[in-house]
N, C-alpha and C positions, 0 to 999 in steps of 0.2 A: 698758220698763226705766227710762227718765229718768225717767218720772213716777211710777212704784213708790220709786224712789229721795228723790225729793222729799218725798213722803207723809212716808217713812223720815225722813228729815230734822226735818219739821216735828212728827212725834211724838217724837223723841229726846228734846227736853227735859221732856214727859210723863211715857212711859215709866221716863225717868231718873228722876224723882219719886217715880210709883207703887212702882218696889222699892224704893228709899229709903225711902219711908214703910213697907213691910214691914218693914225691917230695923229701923225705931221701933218696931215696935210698934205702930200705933196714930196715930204722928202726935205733936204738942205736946202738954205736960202742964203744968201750973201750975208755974210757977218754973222750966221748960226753957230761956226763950226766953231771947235774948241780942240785944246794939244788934246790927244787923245792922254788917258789915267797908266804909265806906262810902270805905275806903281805898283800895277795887278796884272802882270803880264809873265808868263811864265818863260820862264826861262831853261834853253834846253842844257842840259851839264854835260859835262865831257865824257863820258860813256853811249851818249845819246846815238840811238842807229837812225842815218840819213839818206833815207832810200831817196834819189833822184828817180823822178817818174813823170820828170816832163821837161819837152825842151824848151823852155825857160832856161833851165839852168846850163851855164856854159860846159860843150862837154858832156851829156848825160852817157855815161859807162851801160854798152850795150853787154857788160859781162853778167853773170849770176853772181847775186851778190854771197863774198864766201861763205856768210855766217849760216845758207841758208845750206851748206852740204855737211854730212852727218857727222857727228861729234862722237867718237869711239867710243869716248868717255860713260856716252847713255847707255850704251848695251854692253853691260857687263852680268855678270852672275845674280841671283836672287841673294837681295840685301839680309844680312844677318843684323841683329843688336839694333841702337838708335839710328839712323840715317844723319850722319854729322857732319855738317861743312857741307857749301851749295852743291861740286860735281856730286857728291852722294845722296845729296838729296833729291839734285834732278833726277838720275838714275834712278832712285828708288821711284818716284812718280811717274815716270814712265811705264815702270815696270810695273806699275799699279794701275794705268792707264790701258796699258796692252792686255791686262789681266780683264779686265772690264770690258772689252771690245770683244777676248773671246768668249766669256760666260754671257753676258748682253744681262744683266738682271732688269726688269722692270724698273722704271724709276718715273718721277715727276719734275716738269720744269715751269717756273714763272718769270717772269722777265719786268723791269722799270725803266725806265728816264729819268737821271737826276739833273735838270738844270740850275745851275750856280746862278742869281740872277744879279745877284750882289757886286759877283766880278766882271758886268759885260760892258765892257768899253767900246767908245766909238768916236770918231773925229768931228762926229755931229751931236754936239750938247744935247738936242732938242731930241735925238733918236734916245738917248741915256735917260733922258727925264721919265719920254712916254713908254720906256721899256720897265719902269718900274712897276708902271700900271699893267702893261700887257701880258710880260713875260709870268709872271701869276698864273693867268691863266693856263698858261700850257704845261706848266709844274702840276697843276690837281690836275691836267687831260693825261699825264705820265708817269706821272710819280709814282702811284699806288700798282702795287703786285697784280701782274695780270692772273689772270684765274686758271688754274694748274691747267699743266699738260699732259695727259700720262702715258706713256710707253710700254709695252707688254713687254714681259719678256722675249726676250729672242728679235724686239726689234732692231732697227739700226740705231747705233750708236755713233754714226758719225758725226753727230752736230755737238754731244756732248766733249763740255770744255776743259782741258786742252784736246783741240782736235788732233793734232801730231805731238810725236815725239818733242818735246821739250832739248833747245841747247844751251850749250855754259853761254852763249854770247848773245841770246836773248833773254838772259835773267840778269838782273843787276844785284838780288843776293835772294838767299832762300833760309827758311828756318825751320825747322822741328819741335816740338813740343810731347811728350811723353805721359799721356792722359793716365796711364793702363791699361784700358781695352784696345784704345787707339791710339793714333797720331796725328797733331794736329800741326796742319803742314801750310806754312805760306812763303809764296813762289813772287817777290815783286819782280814785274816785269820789265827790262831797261826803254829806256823812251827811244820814241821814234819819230822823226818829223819825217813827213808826207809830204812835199812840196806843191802837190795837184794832185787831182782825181783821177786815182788808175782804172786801168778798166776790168780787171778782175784782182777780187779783193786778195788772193794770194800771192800777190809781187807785193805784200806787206808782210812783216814780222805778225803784227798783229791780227791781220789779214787771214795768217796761215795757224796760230794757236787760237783765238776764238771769233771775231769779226771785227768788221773795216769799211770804213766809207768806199762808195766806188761812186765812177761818173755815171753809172746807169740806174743808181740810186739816185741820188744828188742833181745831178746837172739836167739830166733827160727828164728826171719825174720833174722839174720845177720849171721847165721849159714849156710845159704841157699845160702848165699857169700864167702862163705868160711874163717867167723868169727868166733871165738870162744871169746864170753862176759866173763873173768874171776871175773870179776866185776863193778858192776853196785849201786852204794851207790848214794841214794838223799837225799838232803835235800829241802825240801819243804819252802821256807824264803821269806817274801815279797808279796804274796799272797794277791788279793783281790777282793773284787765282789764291783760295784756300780752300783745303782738304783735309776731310777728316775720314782715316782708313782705320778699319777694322782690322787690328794685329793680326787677329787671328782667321780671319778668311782672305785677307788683303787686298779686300776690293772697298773704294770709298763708300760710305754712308751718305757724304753730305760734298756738296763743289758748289762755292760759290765764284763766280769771273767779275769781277769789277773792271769794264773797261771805260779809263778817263781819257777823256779828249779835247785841250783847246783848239777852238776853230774860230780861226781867220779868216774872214769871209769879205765877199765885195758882191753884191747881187744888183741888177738893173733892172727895173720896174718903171720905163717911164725915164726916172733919177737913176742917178748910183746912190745906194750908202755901200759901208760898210761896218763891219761889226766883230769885235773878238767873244767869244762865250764860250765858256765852260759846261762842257757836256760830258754824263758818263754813261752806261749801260750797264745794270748788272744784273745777273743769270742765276738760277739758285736750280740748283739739280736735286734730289731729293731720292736717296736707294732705299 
């Protein structure tokens, strides 16, 4: 079901398209188009991690990228008192994460699609008009909690999010809160742009702590529609994971992963359009 879901995900903004282009008619016509609205356009900040993953870009660095080799910093001793200041806090999640991987407790997941419909810009007026009407629809086909998943104990916990160890250079800052029983932890993640569809979702930051567009998502499933992805550019912005850990056993009760995504698209149908939209994913784990 997660990975049916994902698919789901990663063709939305496709699909979105394709009946939008029905509702043109056809697509762009001479003197349709319009400056694209570059007023809603995110923009990536100076912390932003910029994985090159296609040759496109001049130069694509065949090295591993460093941020993704292990950060001393995560594995130290079991956290005493608050968790305070981001290295201690990822540390302590980690350590709360590893702890969950070896006990495996039973838990429940649901998953959504949030589409922004409000921000999706395009170079073609007439695609922005009919996307007011379209893109509706596939807000209520995603939007709503899919219906639990549940996990016995002892099963695998590998899909639950953060899938690895957590580093200082994919966190842009983390916080703490001190409930009493618990701690109530959020981890915002630094942005990442994606220049193309890699082919496994792990040569991404976000790829490798909960998921990530790939080409075998995206390009190959829409090709099967008689899609042609010309491209496909994310930005990874906004991103976050929170948790809430039982002091006293020290394993989470509750993860929820918010992954946001602007996607830059250009798809051929016949036409090209292309389209910017605001897409998120979010996951709710449930101990």
């Amino acid at each position: 079901m997660a990975k049916l879901l994902k698919r789901l995900l990663a063709l939305c903004a496709v699909a979105a398209l394709l009946f939008v282009c029905a509702a043109c008619n056809g697509g762009n016509k001479p003197g349709d188009t319009t400056e694209p609205d570059t007023s809603e356009t995110t923009t990536t900040e100076p912390d932003t991690l910029d994985v090159a993953l296609t040759t496109d870009i001049p130069e694509p660095s065949s090295e591993p990228d460093a941020s993704t080799e292990p950060d001393a910093s995560t594995t130290v001793e079991a956290t005493t008192g608050v968790p305070n200041g981001k290295a201690d806090i990822i540390a302590y999640v980690n350590e709360v994460m590893q702890k969950l991987r070896e006990e495996k407790p039973g838990y429940t997941s649901q998953e959504r699609t949030i589409i922004d419909d409000s921000k999706l810009t395009s170079s073609s007026g007439m695609l922005q008009g009919a996307a007011k009407v379209v893109i509706p629809i596939f807000k209520g086909l995603w939007a709503n909690w899919t219906d639990p998943s549940t996990k016995a104990k002892g099963a695998d916990h590998g899909g639950v999010v953060p899938k690895v160890d957590l580093q200082n250079s994919w966190v842009k800052s983390a916080s703490c809160k001190d409930n009493g029983a618990t701690y109530q932890i959020r981890v915002n993640l630094a942005d990442e742009r994606v220049a193309t569809l890699p082919e496994d979702e792990k040569s991404t930051i976000h790829g490798k702590i909960a998921n990530a567009y790939t080409k075998g998502q995206v390009a190959d499933g829409a090709k099967q529609g008689g899609v042609t992805i010309n491209k496909f550019d994310c930005l990874y912005t906004g991103s976050y994971i929170e948790i809430t850990v039982n002091k006293a056993s020290g394993l989470p009760t509750k993860i929820t992963a918010y992954m946001n995504t602007q996607v830059n698209m250009e798809a051929k149908f016949g036409f090209t359009l292309d389209a910017s939209i605001p897409l998120a994913n979010e996951r709710l784990f449930t101990f």
